[in-house]
C-alpha positions in Angstrom: 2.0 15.7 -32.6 5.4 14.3 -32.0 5.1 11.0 -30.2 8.5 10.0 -28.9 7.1 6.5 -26.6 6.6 4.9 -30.1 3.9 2.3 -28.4 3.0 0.3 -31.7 7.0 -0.4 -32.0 7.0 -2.3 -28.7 6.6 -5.5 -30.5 9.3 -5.4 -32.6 11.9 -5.9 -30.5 12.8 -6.6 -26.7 11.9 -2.8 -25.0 11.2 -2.4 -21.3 8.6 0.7 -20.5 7.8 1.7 -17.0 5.0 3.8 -16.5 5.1 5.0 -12.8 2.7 7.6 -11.0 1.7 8.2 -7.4 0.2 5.6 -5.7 -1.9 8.1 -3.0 -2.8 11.2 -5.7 -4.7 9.9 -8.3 -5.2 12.9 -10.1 -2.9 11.8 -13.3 -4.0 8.2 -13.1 -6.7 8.8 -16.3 -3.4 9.3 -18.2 -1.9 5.7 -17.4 -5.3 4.3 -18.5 -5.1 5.7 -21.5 -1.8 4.5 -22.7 -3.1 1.4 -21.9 -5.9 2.1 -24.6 -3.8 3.1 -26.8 -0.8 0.7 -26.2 -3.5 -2.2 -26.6 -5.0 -0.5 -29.8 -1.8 0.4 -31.6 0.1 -2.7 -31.0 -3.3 -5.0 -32.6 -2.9 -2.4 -35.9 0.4 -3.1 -36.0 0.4 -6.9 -35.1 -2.6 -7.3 -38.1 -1.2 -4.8 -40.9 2.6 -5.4 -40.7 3.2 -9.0 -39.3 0.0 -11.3 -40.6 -1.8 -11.2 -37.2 0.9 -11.9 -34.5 3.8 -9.7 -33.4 7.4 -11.0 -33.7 8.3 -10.3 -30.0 5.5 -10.6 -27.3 4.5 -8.4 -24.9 3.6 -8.5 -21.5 2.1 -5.9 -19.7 2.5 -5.6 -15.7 -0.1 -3.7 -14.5 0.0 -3.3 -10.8 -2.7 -1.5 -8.4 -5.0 -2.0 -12.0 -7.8 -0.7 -9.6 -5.3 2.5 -9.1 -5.0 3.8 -12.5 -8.5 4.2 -14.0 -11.0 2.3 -16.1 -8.8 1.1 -19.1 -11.5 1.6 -21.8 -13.4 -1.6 -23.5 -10.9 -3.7 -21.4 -13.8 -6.7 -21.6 -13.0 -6.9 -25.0 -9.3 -6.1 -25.3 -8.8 -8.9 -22.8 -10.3 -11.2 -25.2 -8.5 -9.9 -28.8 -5.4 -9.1 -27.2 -3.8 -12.7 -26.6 -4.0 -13.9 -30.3 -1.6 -10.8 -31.6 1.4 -11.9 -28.5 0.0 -9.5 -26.1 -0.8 -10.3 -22.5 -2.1 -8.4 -19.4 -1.6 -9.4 -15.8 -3.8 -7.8 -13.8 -2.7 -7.5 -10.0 -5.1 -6.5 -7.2 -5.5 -5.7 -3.8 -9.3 -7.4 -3.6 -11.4 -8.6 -6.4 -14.1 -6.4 -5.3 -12.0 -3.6 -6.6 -12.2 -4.9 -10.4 -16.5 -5.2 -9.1 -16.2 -1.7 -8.5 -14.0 -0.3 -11.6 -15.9 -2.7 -14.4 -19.4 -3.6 -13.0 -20.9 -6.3 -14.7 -18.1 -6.3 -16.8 -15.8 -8.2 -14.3 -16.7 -11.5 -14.9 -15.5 -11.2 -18.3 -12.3 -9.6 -17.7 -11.6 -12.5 -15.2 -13.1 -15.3 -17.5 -10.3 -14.0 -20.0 -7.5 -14.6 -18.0 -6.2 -17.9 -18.2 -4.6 -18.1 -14.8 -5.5 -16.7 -11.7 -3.0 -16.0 -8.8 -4.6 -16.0 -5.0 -1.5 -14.7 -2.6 -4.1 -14.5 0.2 -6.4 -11.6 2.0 -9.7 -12.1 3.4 -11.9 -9.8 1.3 -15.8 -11.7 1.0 -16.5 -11.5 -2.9 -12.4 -13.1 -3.1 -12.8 -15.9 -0.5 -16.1 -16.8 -2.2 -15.1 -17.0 -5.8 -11.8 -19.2 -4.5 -14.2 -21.2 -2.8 -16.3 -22.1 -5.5 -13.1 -22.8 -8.1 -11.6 -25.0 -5.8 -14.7 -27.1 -5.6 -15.5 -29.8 -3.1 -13.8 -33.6 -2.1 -15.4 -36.2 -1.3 -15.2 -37.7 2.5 -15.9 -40.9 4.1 -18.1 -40.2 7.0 -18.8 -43.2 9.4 -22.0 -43.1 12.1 -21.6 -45.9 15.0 -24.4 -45.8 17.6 -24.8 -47.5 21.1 -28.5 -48.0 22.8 -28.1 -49.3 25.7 -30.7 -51.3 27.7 -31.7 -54.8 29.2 -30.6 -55.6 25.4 -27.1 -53.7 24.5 -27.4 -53.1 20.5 -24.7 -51.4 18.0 -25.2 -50.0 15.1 -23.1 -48.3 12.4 -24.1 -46.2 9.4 -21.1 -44.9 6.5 -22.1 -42.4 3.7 -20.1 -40.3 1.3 -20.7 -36.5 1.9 -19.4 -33.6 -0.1 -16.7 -31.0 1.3 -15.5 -27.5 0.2 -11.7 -28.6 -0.3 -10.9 -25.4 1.6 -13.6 -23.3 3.2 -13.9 -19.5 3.1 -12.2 -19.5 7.0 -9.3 -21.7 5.6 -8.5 -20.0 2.5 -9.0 -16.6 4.6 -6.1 -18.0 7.2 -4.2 -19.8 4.4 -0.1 -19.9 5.7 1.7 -16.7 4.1 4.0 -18.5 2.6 1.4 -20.2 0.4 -0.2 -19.1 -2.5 -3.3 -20.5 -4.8 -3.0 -21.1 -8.6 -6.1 -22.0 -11.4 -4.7 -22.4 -14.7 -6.7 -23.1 -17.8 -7.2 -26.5 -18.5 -5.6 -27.6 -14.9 -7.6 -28.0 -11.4 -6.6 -25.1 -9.0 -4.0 -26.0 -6.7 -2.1 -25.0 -3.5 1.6 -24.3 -3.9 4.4 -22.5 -1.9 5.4 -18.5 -3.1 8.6 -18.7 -4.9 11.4 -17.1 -2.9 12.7 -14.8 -5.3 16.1 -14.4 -3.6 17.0 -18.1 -4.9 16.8 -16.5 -8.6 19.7 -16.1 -10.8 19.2 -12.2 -11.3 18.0 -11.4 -8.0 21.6 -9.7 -7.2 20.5 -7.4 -9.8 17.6 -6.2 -7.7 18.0 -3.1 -4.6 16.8 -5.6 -2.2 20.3 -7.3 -2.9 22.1 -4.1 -3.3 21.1 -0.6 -2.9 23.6 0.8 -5.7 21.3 -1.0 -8.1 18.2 1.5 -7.1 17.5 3.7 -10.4 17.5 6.9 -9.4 15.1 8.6 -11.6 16.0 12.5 -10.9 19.3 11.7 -11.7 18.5 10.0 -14.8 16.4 13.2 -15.9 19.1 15.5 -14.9 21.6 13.9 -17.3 22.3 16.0 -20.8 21.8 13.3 -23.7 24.4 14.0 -26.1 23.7 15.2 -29.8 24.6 12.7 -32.5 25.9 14.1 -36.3 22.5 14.3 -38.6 19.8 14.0 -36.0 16.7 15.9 -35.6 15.7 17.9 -32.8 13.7 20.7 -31.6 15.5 24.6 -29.9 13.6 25.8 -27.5 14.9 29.8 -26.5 14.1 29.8 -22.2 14.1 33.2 -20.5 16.0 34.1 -17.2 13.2 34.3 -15.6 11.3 31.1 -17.3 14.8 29.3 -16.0 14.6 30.6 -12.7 10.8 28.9 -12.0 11.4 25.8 -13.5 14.7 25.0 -10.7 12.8 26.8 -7.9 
């Protein structure tokens, strides 16, 4: 079989792939999945029998809605291997319950072999309590003064240190929209404000900027690739009739 995406060559140099599908029919999402498995496969061949054990131009792999596109098989372990041949997955999802629901009791592996962890906010339960317990608790200064009042007036006052969550389910639940949480490995999570990605250099490369920079896929499909001199390629003979279905 002919295989024209050449997924163990995306390491060797600078190539951009976009797999897209529907994102309400999920009845080709088994098929993204399994590039995945095979992209993640191919490229560790590749990175241990050609280049010593690392590939010469890292790549990162974008996977948004992973809960959308299917149980990417043995992802535990891949997630674990994949990092020391210049391969990285980022995983985005709506709810961390999702990854609960796709991996089972695989999901605290997955996550445990990511080293940094991104919370835009939502209030999902299993989220707000794994946030909770990363960010840990502070220490407060809590100060008791009491009156008793009688034919003797007395005072007293009592101070303690108590332990806090440094931001409670309800507050990380609420947290401001233009804020964001980050744990990185090796560094104590922290709260920080969402980049505003209109400030980038190459933003006026995006639609948002400027619709004429939307790629319009049909049209890209439509368009006849030139033949160059000495290169292979397939002829196909097409009917009338097998013409006439495939433009109705």
């Amino acid at each position: 079989m002919y295989d024209e995406l050449d997924l163990d060559m995306l390491g060797d140099e600078r190539t951009a792939l976009f797999l897209i599908m529907s994102d309400t029919d999920g009845t080709f999402a088994f098929l993204i999945s399994l590039i995945y498995s095979i992209l993640f496969n191919r490229l560790c061949e590749r990175a241990d029998d050609v280049y010593g054990g690392r590939l010469p131009i890292h790549v990162r792999c974008l996977i948004d809605e992973a809960a959308n596109i299917g149980q990417i098989p043995n992802l535990e372990r891949l997630m674990a291997t994949i990092r020391s041949r210049e391969i990285s997955a980022c995983l985005v999802l709506q709810a961390q319950s999702q990854l609960k629901a796709l991996y089972k009791d695989n999901m605290d592996t997955i996550i445990g072999n990511c080293d940094a962890s991104l919370f835009l906010g939502g209030k999902e339960e299993t989220t707000l309590k794994s946030w909770n317990s990363l960010l840990g608790k502070e220490t407060i200064d809590l100060y008791n003064t009491s009156v008793t009042k009688g034919t003797q007036e007395s005072h007293g006052q009592n101070y303690q240190k108590l332990g806090k969550d440094l931001m409670s389910m309800d507050e990380i639940a609420v947290m401001d929209g233009g804020k964001c949480l980050l744990q990185i490995r090796g560094v104590r999570p922290f709260l920080s404000r969402k980049y505003d990605i209109t400030k980038h250099p190459n933003y006026k490369y995006l639609s948002d900027h400027n619709p004429k920079n939307a790629f319009d896929i049909e049209k890209f499909l439509s368009t006849r690739l030139p033949l160059r001199p000495g290169e292979a390629y397939r002829s196909y003979e097409i009917s009338p009739e097998e013409l006439t279905e495939n433009t109705a």
